[in-house]
C-alpha positions as CSV (number, residue, x, y, z in Angstrom):
1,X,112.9,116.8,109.4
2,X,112.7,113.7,107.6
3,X,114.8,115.8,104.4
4,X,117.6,116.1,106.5
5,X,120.4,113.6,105.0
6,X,122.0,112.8,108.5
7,X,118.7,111.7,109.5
8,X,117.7,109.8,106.9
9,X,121.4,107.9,107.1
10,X,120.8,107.4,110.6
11,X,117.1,105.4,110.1
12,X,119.1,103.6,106.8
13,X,121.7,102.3,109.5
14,X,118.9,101.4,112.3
15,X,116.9,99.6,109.7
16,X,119.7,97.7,108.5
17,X,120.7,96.2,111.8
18,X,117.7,95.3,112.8
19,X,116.9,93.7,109.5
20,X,120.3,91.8,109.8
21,X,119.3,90.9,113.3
22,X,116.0,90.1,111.8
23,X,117.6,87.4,109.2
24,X,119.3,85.9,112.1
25,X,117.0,85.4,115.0
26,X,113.7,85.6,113.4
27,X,112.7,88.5,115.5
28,X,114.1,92.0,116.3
29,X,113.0,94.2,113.5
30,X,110.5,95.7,115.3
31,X,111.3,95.1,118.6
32,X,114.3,97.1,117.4
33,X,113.6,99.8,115.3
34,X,110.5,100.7,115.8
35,X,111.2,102.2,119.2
36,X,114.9,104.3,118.2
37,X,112.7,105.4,115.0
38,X,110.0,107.2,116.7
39,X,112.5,109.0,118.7
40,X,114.1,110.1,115.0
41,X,111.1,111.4,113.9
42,X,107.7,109.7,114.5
43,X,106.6,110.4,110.5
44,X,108.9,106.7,110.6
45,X,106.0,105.2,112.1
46,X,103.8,102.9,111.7
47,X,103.5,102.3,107.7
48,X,107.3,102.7,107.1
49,X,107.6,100.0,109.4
50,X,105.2,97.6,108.5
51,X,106.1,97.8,104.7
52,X,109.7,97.1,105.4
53,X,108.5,94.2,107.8
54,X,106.0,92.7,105.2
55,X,109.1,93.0,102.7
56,X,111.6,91.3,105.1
57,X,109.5,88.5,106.0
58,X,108.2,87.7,102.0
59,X,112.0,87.5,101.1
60,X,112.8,85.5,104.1
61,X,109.9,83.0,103.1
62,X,110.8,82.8,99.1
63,X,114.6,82.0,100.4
64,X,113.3,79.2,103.0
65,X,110.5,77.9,100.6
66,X,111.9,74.2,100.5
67,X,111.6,74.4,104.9
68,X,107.9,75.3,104.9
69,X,105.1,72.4,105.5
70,X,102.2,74.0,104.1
71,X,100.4,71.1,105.8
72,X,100.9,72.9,108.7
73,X,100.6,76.2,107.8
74,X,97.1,75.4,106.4
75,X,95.8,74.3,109.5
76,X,97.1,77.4,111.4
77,X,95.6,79.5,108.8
78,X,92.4,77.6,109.3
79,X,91.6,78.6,112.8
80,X,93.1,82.4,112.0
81,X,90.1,82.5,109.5
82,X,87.6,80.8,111.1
């Protein structure tokens, strides 16, 4: 199923809203897409997903670099390793 070039358009369209809606809220791609995905085809889920998600937030970080406090960061990441 996941050859079929209606289909594949289809989750390229999803995943681009909900990556535009990611950009602008801070939340949503998931929230959004993952749901309407598995009803595609559930071979979308969970790597696809997660890769896309790790990509979007990385990019979203190296744009915003001169907002982040790594002061604070640090000390969240402290107690997440702890």
């Amino acid at each position: 199923m996941l050859t079929e070039p209606l289909i594949l358009i289809l989750a390229l369209t999803l995943i681009a809203g909900a990556a535009a809606l990611q950009s602008l809220l801070g939340f949503g791609f998931g929230v959004i897409a993952t749901p309407i995905l598995v009803l595609i085809d559930p071979a979308f889920i969970p790597a696809p997903i997660l890769l896309l998600g790790l990509g979007l937030s990385l990019l979203s970080a190296l744009n915003n670099k001169k907002n982040i406090q790594i002061s604070r960061i640090s000390i969240t990441l402290c107690g997440r390793f702890r």
